[in-house]
ZALUMBA-407304 format. One record per residue (C-alpha): residue number from 1; residue in three letters; x, y, z. Coordinates in pm, whole numbers, plus 50000, padded with zeros to 5 digits. Each point is the difference from the previous one (the first is absolute). Example, Ala and Ser with C-alpha at 12.3 -4.5 7.8 and 13.67 -1.06 7.14 Angstrom:
+-----+------+-------+-------+-------+
: pos : code :     u :     v :     w :
+-----+------+-------+-------+-------+
:   1 :  Ala : 51230 : 49550 : 50780 :
:   2 :  Ser : 50137 : 50344 : 49934 :
+-----+------+-------+-------+-------+
This chain:
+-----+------+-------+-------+-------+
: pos : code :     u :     v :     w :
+-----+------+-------+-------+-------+
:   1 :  Unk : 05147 : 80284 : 84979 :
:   2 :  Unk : 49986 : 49672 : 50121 :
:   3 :  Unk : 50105 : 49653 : 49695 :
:   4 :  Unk : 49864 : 49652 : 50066 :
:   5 :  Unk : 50253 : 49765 : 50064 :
:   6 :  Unk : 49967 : 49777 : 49731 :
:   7 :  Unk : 50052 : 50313 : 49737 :
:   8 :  Unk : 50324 : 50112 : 50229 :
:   9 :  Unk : 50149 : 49683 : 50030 :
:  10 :  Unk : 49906 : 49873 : 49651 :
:  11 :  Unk : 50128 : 50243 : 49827 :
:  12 :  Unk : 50368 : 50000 : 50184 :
:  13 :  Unk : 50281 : 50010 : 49814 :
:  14 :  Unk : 50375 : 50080 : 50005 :
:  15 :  Unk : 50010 : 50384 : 49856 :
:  16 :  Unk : 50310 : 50184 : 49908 :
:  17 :  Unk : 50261 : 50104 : 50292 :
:  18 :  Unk : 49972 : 50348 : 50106 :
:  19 :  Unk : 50352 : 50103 : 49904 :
:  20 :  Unk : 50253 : 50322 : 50104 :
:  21 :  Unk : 50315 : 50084 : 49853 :
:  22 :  Unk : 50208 : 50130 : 50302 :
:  23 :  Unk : 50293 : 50007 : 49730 :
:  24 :  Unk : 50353 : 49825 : 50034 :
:  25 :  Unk : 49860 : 49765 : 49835 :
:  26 :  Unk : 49738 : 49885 : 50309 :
:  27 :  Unk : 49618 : 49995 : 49973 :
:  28 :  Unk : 49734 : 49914 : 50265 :
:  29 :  Unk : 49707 : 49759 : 49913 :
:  30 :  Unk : 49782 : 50179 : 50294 :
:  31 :  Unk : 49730 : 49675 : 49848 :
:  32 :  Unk : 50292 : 49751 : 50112 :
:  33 :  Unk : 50108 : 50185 : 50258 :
:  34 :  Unk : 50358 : 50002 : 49869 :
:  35 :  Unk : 50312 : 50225 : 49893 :
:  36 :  Unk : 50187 : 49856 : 49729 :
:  37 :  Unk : 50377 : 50142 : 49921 :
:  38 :  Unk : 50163 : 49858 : 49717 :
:  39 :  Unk : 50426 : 50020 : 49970 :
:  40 :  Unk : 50141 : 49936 : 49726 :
:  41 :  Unk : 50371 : 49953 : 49823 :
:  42 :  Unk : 50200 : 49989 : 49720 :
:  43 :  Unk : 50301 : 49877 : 49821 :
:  44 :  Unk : 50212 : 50301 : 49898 :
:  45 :  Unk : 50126 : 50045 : 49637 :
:  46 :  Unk : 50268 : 49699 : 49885 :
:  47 :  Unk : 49906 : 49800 : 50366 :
:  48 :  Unk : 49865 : 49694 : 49975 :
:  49 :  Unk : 49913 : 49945 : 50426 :
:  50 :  Unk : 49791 : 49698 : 50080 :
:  51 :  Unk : 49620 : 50066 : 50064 :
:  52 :  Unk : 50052 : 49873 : 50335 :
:  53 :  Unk : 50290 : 50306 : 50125 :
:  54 :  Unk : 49749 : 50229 : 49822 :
:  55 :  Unk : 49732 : 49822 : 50216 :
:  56 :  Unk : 50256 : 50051 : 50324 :
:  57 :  Unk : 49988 : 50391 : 49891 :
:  58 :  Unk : 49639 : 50052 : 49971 :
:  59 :  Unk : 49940 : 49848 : 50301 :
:  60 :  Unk : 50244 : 50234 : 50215 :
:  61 :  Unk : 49828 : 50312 : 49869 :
:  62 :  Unk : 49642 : 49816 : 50159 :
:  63 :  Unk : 49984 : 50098 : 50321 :
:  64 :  Unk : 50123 : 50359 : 50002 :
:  65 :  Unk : 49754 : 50045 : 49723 :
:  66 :  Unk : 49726 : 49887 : 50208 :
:  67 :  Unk : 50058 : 50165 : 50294 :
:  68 :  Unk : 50045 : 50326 : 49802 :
:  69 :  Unk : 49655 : 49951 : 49822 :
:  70 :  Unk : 49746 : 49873 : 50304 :
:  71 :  Unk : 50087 : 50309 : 50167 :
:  72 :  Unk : 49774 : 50141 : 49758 :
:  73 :  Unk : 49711 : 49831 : 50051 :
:  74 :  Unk : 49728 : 50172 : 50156 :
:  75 :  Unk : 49903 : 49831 : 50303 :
:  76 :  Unk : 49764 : 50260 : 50030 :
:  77 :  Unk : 49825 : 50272 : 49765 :
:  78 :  Unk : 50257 : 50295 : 50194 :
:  79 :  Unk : 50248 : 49754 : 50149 :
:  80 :  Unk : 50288 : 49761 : 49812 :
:  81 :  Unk : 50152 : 49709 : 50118 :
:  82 :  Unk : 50320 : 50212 : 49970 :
:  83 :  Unk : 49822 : 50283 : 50238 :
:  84 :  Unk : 49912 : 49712 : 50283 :
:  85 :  Unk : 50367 : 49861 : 49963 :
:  86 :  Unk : 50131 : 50302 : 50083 :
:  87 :  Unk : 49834 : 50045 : 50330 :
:  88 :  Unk : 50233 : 49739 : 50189 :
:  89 :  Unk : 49711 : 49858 : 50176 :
:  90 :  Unk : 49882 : 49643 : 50033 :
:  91 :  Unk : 49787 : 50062 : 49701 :
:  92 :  Unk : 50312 : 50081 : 49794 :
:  93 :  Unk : 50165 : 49701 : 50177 :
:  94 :  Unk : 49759 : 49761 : 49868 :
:  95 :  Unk : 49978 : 50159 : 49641 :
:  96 :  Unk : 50391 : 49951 : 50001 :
:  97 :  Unk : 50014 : 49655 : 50146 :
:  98 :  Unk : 49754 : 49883 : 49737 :
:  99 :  Unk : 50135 : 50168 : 49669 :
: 100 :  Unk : 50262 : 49701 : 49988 :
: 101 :  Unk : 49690 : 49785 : 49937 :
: 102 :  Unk : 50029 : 50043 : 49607 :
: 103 :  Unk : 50082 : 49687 : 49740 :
: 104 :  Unk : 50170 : 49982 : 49711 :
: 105 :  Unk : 49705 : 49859 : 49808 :
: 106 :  Unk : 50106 : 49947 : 49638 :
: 107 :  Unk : 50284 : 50047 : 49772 :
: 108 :  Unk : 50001 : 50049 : 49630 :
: 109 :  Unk : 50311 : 49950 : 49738 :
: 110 :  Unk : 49961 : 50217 : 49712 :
: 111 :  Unk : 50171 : 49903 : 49634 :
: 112 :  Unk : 50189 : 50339 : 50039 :
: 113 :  Unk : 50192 : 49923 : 50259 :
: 114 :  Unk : 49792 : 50183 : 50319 :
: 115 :  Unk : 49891 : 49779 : 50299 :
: 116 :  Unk : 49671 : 50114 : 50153 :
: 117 :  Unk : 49894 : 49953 : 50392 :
: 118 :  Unk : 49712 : 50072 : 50156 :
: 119 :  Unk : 49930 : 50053 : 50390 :
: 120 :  Unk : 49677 : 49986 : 50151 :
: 121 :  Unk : 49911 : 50173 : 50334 :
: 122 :  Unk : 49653 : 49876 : 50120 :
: 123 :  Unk : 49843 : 50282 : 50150 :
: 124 :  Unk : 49778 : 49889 : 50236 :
: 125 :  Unk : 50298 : 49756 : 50129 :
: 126 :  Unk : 50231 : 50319 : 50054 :
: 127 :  Unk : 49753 : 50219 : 50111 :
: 128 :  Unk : 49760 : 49790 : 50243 :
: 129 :  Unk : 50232 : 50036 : 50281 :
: 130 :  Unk : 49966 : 50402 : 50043 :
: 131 :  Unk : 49657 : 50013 : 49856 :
: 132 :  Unk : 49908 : 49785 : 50343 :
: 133 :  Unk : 50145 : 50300 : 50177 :
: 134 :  Unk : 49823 : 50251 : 49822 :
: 135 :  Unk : 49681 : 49868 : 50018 :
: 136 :  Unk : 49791 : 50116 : 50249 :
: 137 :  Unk : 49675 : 49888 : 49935 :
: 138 :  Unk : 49806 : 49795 : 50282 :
: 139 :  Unk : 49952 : 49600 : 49955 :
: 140 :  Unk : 49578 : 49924 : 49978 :
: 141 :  Unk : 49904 : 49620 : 50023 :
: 142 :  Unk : 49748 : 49992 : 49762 :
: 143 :  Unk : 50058 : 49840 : 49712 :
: 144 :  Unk : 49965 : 50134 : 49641 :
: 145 :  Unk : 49691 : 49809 : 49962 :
: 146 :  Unk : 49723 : 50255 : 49965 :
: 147 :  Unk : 49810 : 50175 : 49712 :
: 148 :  Unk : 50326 : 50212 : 49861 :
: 149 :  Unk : 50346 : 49745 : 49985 :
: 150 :  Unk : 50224 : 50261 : 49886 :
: 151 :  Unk : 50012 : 50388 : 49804 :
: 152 :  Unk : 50109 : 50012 : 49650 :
: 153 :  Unk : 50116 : 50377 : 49886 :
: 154 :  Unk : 49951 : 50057 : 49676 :
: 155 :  Unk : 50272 : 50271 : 49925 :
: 156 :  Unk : 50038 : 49950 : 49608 :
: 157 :  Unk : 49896 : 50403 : 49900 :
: 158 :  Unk : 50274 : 50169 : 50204 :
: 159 :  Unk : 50355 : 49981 : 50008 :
: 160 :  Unk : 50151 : 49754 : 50253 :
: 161 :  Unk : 50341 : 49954 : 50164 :
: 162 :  Unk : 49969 : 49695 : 50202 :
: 163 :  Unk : 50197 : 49917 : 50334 :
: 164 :  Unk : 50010 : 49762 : 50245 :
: 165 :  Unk : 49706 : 50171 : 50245 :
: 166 :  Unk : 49788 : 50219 : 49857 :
: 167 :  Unk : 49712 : 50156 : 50190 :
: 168 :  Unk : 49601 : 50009 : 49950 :
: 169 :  Unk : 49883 : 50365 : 50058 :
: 170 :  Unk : 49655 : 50183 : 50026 :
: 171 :  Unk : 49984 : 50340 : 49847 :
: 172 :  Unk : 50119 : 50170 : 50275 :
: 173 :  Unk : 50319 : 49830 : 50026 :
: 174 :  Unk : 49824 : 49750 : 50268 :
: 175 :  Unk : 50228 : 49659 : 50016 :
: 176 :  Unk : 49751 : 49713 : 49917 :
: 177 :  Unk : 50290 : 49690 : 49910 :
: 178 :  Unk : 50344 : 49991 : 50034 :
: 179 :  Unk : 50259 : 49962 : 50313 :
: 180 :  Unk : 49853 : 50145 : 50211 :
: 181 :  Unk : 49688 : 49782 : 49947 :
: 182 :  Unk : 50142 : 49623 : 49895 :
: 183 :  Unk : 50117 : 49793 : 50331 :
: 184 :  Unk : 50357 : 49939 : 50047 :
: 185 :  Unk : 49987 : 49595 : 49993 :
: 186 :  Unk : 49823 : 50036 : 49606 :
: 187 :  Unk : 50301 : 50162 : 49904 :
: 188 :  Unk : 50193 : 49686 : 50082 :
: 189 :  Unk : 49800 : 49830 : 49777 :
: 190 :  Unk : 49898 : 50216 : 49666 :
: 191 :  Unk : 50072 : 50392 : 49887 :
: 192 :  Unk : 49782 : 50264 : 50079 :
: 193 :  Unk : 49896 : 49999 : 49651 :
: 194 :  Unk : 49954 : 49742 : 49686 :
: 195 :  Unk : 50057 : 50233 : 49674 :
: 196 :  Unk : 49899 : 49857 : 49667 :
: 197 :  Unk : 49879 : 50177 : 49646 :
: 198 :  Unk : 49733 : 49758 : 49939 :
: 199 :  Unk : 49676 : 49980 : 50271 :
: 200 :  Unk : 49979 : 49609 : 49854 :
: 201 :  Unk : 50364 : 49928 : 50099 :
: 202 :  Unk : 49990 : 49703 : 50223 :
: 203 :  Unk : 50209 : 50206 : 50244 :
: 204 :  Unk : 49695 : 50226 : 50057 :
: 205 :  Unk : 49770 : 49711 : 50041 :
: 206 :  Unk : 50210 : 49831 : 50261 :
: 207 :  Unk : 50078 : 50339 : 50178 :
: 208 :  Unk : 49663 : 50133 : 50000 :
: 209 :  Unk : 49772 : 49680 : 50068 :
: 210 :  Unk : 49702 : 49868 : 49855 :
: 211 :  Unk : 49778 : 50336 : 50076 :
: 212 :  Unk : 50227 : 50291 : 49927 :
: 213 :  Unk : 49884 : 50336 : 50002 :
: 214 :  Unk : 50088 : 50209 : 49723 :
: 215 :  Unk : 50095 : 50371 : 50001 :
: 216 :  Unk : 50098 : 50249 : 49757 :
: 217 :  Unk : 50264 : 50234 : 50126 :
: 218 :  Unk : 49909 : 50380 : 49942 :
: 219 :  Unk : 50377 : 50113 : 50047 :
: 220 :  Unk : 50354 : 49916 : 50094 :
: 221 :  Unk : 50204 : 50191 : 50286 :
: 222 :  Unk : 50371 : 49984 : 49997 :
: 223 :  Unk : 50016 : 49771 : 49659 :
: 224 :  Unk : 49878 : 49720 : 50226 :
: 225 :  Unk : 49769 : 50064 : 50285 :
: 226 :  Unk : 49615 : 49938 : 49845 :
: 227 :  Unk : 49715 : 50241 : 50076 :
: 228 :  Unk : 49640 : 49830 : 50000 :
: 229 :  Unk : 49689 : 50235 : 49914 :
: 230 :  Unk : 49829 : 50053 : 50430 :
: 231 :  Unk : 49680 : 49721 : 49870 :
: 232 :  Unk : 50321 : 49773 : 49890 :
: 233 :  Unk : 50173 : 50123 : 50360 :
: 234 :  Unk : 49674 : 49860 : 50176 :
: 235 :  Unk : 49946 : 49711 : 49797 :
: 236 :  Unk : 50346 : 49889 : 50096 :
: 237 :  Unk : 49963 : 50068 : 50401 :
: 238 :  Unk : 49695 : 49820 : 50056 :
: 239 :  Unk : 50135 : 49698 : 49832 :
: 240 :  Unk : 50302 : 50020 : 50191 :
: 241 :  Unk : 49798 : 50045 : 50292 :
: 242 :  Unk : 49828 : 49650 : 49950 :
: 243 :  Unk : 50319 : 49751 : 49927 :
: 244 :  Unk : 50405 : 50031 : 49981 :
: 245 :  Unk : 50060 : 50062 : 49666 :
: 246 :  Unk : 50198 : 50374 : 50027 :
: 247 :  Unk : 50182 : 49848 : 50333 :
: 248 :  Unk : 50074 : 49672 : 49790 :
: 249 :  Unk : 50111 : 50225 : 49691 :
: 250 :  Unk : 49724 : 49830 : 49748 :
: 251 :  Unk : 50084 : 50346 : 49795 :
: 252 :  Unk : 50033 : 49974 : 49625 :
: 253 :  Unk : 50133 : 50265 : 49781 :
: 254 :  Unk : 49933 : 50027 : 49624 :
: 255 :  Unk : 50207 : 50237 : 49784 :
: 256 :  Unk : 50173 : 50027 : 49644 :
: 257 :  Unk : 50253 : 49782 : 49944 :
+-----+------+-------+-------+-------+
């Protein structure tokens, strides 16, 4: 189903992040493409520290925490970051170099006495690096331009576990979108996929252009890989066939949030 562009980009907004608790007090906004760890400390019972020693404290627990916690994320829907680091190749290499890419973003001093910190990871900045390795897609020269700008999956009725590249497939299991489709150089640029829980989040709109076409998902394989109905599977092909926008990763996904 095809929207006219002044109903898609009129009716952009900013929806709510698509959050996960990977516990340890971190969360990833998969909509902001961001984990999120939060330290914290406290004064102990008849101590009266300063805030900014309880600061020091929280701050030294950081990066151990997030190292510990993006080896969870699920760089794909059967394969963690933790998985890839472990291989020792120049995938892992890059996933390691980049972890130490995290900031201390904000800190918060509570009446009771605890100091709050929170780290943020960019995803796309820590992950870009490998993805451009694991992408194997071929480059086209044609420009998203044509009748179809980008694919919007509309996967709101099932059960979703988003991670970083998730796969398109046909009912036979046949690989539409994902690595092995989108061109190396995108992946220097944008994720394989831009999740949001709202179709009208201006995310979508900028992600899937001013002619999207719009699928609903049938099922979900592996918490994360999408499964399109075979008219869905067709529709999808023969726009991809006519302009870049699978190669160039103009993929939207919509889901709870």
């Amino acid at each position: 189903m095809m929207v006219s562009l002044w109903l898609w980009v009129g009716m952009a907004r900013a929806g709510d992040p698509v959050w996960e608790d990977l516990g340890g007090g971190t969360k990833v906004d998969w909509s902001g493409e961001r984990l999120v760890s939060t330290a914290s400390s406290a004064r102990g019972t008849g101590h009266q520290e300063p805030f900014e020693v309880l600061e020091g404290r929280a701050r030294e627990t950081l990066g151990p925490m997030v190292l510990q916690r993006a080896r969870k994320l699920r760089l794909t829907s059967t394969r963690t970051a933790g998985d890839y680091l472990e291989e020792g190749d120049l995938v892992a290499d890059r996933l390691d170099d980049n972890l130490s890419s995290w900031d201390a973003s904000e800190v918060r001093y509570r009446t009771s006495g605890t100091v709050e910190v929170d780290a943020v990871l960019g995803l796309h900045d820590w992950t870009r690096s490998a993805l451009t390795l694991l992408a194997t897609g071929r480059e086209r020269a044609s420009p998203v331009t044509g009748e179809t700008t980008g694919i919007v999956l509309d996967a709101r009725a099932h059960e979703v576990r988003p991670c970083i590249a998730p796969r398109v497939l046909d009912p036979s299991g046949g690989v539409i979108y994902g690595l092995e489709v989108v061109a190396p150089a995108t992946m220097a640029l944008r994720s394989p996929v831009q999740w949001v829980s709202d179709a009208a989040d201006v995310r979508a709109a900028q992600r899937g252009g001013e002619r999207p076409l719009f699928v609903r998902v049938a099922s979900v394989s592996d918490g994360c890989d999408m499964v399109v109905s075979a008219a869905d599977a067709e529709s999808i092909r023969t726009a991809a066939e006519a302009t870049a926008i699978l190669v160039q990763a103009h993929v939207v996904a919509v889901v709870r949030p």
